[in-house]
N, C-alpha and C positions, 0 to 999 in steps of 0.2 A: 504494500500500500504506500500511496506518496503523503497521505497527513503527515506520518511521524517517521521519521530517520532508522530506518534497520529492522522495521514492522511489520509483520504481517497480516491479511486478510481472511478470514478463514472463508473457503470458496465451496465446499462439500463436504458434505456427511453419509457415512452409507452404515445403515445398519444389517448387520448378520445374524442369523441365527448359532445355533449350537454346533450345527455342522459346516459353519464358514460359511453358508451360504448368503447371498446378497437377498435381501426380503425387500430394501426402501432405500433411495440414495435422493440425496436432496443436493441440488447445485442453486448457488447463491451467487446472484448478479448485482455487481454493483458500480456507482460510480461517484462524480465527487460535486458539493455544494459547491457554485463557484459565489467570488468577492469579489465588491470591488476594488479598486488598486491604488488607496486611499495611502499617503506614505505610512511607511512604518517608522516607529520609533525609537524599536529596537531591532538586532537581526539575532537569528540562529541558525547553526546547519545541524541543527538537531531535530525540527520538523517545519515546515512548509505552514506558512499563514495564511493561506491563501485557500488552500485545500481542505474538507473534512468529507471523510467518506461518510455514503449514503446505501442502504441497502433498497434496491428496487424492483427485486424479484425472489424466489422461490421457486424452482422449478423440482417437481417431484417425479420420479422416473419412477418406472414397473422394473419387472424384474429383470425381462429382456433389455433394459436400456433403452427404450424407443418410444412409446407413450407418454407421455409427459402435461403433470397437471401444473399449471402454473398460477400464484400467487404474486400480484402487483400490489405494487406499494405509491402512493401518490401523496408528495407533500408542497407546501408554500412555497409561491414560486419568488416570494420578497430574497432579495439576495444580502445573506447574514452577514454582516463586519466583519474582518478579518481579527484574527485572537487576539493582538495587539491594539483592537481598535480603543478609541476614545471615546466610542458610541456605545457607552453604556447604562445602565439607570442603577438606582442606588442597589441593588439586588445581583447588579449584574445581568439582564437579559439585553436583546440587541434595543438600538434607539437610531432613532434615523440619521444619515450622514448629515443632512442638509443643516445639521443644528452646528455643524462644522467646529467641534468643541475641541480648543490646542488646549485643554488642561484633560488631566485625569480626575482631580478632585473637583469640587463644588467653590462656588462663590465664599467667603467668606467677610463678612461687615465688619468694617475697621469700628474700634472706641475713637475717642475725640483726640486721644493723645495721640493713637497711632495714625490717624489723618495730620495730624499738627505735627508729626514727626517725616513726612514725605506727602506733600500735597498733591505729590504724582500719583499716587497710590487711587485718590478718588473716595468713596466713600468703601469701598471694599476689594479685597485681591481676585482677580480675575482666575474664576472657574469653568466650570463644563458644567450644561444643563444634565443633571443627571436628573429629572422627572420620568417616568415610565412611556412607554409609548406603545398602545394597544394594537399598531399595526406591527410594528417591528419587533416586538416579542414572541411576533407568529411567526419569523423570517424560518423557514426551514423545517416547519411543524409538520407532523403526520397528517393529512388532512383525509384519505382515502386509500381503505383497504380493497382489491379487486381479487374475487376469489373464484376457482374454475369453472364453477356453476353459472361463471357469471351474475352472481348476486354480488353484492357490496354494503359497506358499511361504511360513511361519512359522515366525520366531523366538522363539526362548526364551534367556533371559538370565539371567546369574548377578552376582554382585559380582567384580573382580577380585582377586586374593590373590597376592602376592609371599614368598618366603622369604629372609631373609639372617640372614648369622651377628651383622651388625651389632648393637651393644647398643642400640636406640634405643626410644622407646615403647611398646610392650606385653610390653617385654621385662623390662621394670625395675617390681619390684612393693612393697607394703608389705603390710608383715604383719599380723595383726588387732594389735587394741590392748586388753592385760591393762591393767586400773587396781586399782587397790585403795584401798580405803579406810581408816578406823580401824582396823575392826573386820574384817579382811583383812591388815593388815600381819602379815610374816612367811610367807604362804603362795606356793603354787607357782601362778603359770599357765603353760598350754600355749602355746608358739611355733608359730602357723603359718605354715609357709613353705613351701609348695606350691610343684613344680616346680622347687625353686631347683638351678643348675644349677655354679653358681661360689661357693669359699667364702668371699668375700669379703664380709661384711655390716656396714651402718651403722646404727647404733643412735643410737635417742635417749631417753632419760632424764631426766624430767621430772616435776617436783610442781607443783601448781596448787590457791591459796589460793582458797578458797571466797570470799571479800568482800574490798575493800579493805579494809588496813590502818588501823587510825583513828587519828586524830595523839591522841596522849599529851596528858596534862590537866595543866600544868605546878603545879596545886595540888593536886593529889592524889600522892597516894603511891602510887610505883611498886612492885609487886611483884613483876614480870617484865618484863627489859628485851627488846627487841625481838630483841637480839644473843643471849640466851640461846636462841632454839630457830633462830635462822640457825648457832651455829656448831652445833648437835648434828649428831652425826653421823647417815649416811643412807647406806644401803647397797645397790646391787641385785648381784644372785647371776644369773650365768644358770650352768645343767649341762643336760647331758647327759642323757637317761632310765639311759644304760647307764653311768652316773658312771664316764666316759673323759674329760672336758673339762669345766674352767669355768672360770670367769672371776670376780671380783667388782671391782665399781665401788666404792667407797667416796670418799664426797667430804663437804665440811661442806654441812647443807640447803642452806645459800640458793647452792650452785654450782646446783642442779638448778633453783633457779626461773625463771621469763622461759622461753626458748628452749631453757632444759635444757641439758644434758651430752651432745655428740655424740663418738662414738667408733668407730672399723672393727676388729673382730676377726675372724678367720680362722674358719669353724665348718667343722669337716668333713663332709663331706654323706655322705648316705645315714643320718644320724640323727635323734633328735626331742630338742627342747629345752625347759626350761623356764625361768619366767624368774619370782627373786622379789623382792620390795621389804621390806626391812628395816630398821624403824626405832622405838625406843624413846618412843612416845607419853604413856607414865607417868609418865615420867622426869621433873623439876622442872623446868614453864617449859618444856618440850618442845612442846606443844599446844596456846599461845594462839591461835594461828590455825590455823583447821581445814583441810586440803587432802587431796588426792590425788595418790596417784603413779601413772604411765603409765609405759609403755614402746613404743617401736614401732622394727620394722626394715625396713630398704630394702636388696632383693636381687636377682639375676637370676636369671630362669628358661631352661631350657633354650627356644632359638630355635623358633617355631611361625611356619607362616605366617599374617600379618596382611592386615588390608583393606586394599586400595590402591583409590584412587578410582577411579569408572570400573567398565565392565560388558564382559563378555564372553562371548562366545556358547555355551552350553552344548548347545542341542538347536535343527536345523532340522528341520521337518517339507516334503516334496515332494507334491505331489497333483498330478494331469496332468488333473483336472476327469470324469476315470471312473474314481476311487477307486481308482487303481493310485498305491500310495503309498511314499514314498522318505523315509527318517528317518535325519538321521546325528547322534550324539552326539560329544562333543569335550572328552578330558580333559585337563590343563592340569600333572599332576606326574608328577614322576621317580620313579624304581623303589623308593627311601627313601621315597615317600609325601607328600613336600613341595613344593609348586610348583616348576616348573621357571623362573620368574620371578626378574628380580632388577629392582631397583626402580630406572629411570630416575633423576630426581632425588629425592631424598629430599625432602617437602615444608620450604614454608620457614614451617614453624609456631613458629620457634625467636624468640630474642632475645640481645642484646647487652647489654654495659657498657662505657661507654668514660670516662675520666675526664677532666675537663676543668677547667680552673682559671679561678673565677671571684671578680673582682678588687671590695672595698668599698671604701667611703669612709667612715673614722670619723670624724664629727665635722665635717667639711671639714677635717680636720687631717693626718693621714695613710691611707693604703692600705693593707688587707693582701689577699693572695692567700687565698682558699676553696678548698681543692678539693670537687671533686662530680663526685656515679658519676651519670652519665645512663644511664636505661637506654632501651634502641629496642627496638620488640617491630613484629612482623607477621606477617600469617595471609595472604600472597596465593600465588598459584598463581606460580611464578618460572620460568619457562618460554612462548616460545611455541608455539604447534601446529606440530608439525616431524609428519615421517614416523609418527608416530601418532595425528595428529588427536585429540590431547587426552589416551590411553594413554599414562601414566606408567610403565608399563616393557615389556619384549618378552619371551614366552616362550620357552624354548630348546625344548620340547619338546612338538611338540601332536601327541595320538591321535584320528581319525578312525575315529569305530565304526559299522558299519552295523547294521541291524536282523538279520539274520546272523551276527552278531558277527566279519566279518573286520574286518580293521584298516587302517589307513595312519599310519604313521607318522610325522612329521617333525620331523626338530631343526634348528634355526637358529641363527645368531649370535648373541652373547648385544649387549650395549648396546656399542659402541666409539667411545673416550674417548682422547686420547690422556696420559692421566695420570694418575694414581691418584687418585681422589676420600678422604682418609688421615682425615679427620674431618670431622664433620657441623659445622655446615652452610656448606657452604662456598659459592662464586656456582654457580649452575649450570655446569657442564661442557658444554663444547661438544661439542654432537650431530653427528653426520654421519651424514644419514640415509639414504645410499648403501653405508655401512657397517655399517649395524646391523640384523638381523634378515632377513637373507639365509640362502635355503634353501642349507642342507650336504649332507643326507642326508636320502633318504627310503626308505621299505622297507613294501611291502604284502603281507601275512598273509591267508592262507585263516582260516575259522573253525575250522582246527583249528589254527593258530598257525604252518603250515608257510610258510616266505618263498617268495614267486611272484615279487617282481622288486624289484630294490634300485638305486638312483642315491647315490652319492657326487659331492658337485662340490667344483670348488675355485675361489677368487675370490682376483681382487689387490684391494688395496686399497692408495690411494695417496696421498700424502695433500701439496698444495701450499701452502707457506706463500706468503700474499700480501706482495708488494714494499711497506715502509715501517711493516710492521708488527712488528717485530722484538722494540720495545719495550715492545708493549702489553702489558697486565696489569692485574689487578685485585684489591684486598686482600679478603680477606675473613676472619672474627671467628668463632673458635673460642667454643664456648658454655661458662657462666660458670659452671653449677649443674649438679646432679646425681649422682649417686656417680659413684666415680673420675674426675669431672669439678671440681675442687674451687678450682678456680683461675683466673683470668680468662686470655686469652692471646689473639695474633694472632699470625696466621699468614698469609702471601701464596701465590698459585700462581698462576705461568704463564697468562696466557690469551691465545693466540695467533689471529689470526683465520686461517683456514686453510678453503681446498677441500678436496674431496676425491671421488674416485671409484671405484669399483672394477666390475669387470668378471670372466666365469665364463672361465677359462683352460683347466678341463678337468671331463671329464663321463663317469662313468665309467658304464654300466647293465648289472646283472646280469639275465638270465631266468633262472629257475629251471624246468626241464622234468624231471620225476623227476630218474635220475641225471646229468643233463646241463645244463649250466651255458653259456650263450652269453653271452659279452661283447663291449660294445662300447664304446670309448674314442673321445670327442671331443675334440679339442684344436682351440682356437681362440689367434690371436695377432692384434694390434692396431697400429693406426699410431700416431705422434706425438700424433693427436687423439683418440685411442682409438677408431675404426670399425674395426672388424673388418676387419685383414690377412688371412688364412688361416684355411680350418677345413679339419683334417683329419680320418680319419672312419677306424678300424681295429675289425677284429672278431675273435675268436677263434678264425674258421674262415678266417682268411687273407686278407680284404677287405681294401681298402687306395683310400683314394680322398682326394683334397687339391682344394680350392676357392681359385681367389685374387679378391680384389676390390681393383679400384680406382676413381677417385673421379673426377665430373667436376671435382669441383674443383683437383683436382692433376692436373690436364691443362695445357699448357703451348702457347702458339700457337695 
């Protein structure tokens, strides 16, 4: 194979009987995803970035070698990044070229000082859009299986979408931006702030000199010193439409210039605000330097579900190759309307400041201590493939609909953590994929919505700390920026390395028959090694039946 340097494909299988002989031989066709030829950033002659094999057939031979049943393979025909790309989303799946991202990691917002320390820098360090992208997640996916009979079975795909109450990215929004000018001060603009859902808002307040400053002509005579229109006064006003609330800033101009005037005032929601800037441009010496005043505010919106990377199966179609056809659709939220998902790890598109003290030499004479805010920033997927093969989180609730419109319903375990994941972003959480995403209950619905038969089950889960590990752990750094995030901090948790298993202890299934309800109750129990001790088997009409197993291994002599 040319993906990987020195590798191979496996191309046929033949299976024999007892006596050598050939009974089934299977030859397997393949070929390669192609990329586009986006530069790379780094090279290897250890595998081809360009390249990933694809398997595209199955072909099944008789005994003779000559009849031959063949199984097609059909997928997305979007053409995937190459493995170096920069087009990725925080999860890691593909995101389209066109977002032409020269960083790896994400954007990150400068503080006041590290804009005051490089005005080139801008209000933050240039990143890569890593947001998810519902078509290019698909780049390459299986989308139809073609089977000899000429029947087939085809997917259809959706983006995946997760709900939480968490405040994290597309939750936290800014409002437009009123500016005024000269010939504007004193008036009203409209505050928008759509969907905002909590009253806590951050305001920032700010004027911005049209040109530099020019240095003063030490022979010329001054007529306005620079200090007369920094100390005038400068005022913004926010109210209320229903003049129940407001507020006024009032500072001397030059607090507002550079980075502005940031401030959190409480607004009570369900209202509209306005927001105005007030300042006496006439006035003597006020006006040498011409500017503008802005306002802008940073607020939360009421929780909606967001993209989460990765795809999920929205509609299979069935065909048996005589157009007797079977279609089941599969919805994915709870009876409130909002995914039934909660989000695995939350990606690590985040960054750090850690402070570090670094030591000069003046002069070759003596030393002083520096300190300095490092900042760490990264955009990788923090996670490896566990029991989701690359799904970053598990639904609790999935609906199976037929073309009929009966149902099946099923709800599942939601993610199981042994700890509270309490702020973002913390190391990943240990998964235990034995744990997590195990059927609870299931209940199938005629198309008039009447229950035919329901399963309740119940599972242990258990969880073994490994010997010598008592004291592991691993810190990790609370984020530095953002509203009501205003502070640096660190924080540690627990990270213990631990097994874990679980196993179905009881099973309970309703029939529904008109007025008449038949149950039956499964109970299983298990040995030291967890194989199955006993199943016991009760019905509603009086059956009664117990199984024991034992083990040749626990035989003795």
């Amino acid at each position: 194979r040319l993906g990987y340097y020195n590798d191979k494909a496996l191309t046929s299988v033949m299976v024999k009987n007892y006596k050598n002989e050939q009974i089934k031989k299977y030859a397997l066709s393949f070929s390669y995803f192609s990329c586009p030829s986006e530069q790379l950033s780094m090279s290897s002659g250890y595998n081809d970035f360009i390249k990933r094999l694809r398997l595209d057939s199955i072909k099944e031979y008789s005994t003779d070698n000559l009849s031959k049943k063949v199984t097609a393979f059909i997928y997305n025909e979007t053409a995937m990044n190459r493995r170096d790309s920069r087009h990725a989303d925080h999860w890691g799946f593909h995101t389209s070229p066109a977002r032409n991202n020269m960083e790896y990691v994400t954007t990150v917002p400068l503080e006041e000082k590290e804009m005051m320390f490089n005005p080139a820098f801008g209000t933050g360090l240039d990143g890569a859009d890593k947001s998810p992208d519902a078509v290019y997640s698909k780049a390459g996916i299986l989308e139809k299986i073609i089977y000899p009979t000429g029947g087939y079975v085809q997917f259809d795909y959706e983006g995946n979408r997760a709900y939480a109450e968490g405040k994290y990215y597309e939750d936290q929004l800014t409002s437009t931006v009123p500016e005024w000018l000269q010939t504007d001060f004193g008036n009203n603009h409209a505050l928008s702030l759509s969907n905002r859902s909590a009253t806590p808002v951050q305001f920032t307040f700010k004027t911005i000199e049209f040109d530099p400053r020019p240095i003063p002509d030490p022979n010329s005579p001054q007529l306005c010193l620079e200090e007369s229109q920094d100390m005038q006064t400068a005022r913004f006003e926010i109210t209320s439409t229903d003049n129940t609330f407001s507020e006024i800033i009032e500072r001397d101009y030059y607090e507002f210039l550079g980075s502005g005037t940031k401030l959190i005032f409480d607004l009570p929601l369900g209202k509209t605000y306005n927001v105005k800037f007030v300042y006496d441009a006439n006035a003597s010496c006020s006006y040498i330097f011409p500017f503008k005043a802005l306002a802008t505010a940073e607020y939360y919106r009421t929780p909606t579900d967001k993209a989460v990377g990765g795809v999920r199966i929205k509609k299979l179609i069935h065909n048996d190759g005589v157009n007797n056809v079977l279609q089941k659709e599969y919805l994915y939220n709870n009876t409130d309307g909002n995914s039934s998902a909660a989000i695995n790890i939350i990606p690590n598109y985040g960054y750090h400041r850690v402070a570090i003290d670094w030591y000069s030499e003046i002069a070759n004479i003596y030393t002083v201590m520096i300190p300095i805010l490092q900042i760490n920033r990264s955009s990788a997927p923090n996670y490896a493939l566990d029991f989701h093969n690359g799904s970053p989180l598990v639904y609790s609730k999935v609906v199976e609909k037929q073309l009929d419109n009966s149902v099946t319903e099923r709800y599942y375990d939601p993610i199981y953590n042994d700890y509270v994941q309490s702020s973002y972003p913390y190391v990943p959480i240990q998964q235990y994929s034995q744990l997590s995403g195990l059927l609870l209950k299931e209940i199938v619905k005629n198309n008039s919505g009447a229950t035919l038969t329901e399963k309740d089950i119940t599972e242990a889960k258990t969880l073994t700390l490994l010997s010598g590990n008592e004291n592991d752990n691993y810190k990790a750094v609370k984020v530095a920026s953002g509203l009501f995030q205003l502070y640096e901090g660190f924080a540690t948790n627990v990270y213990r390395h631990k097994v874990a298993h679980g196993e179905e202890t009881s099973r309970v299934e309703k029939l529904y028959d008109g007025t008449e309800t038949l149950t039956k109750t499964t109970s299983t129990t298990y040995n030291s090694t967890q194989y199955p001790r006993s199943v016991s088997f009760t019905d509603s009409k009086g059956t009664n039946r117990k199984e024991i197993y034992t083990y040749a291994f626990e035989k003795t002599g």
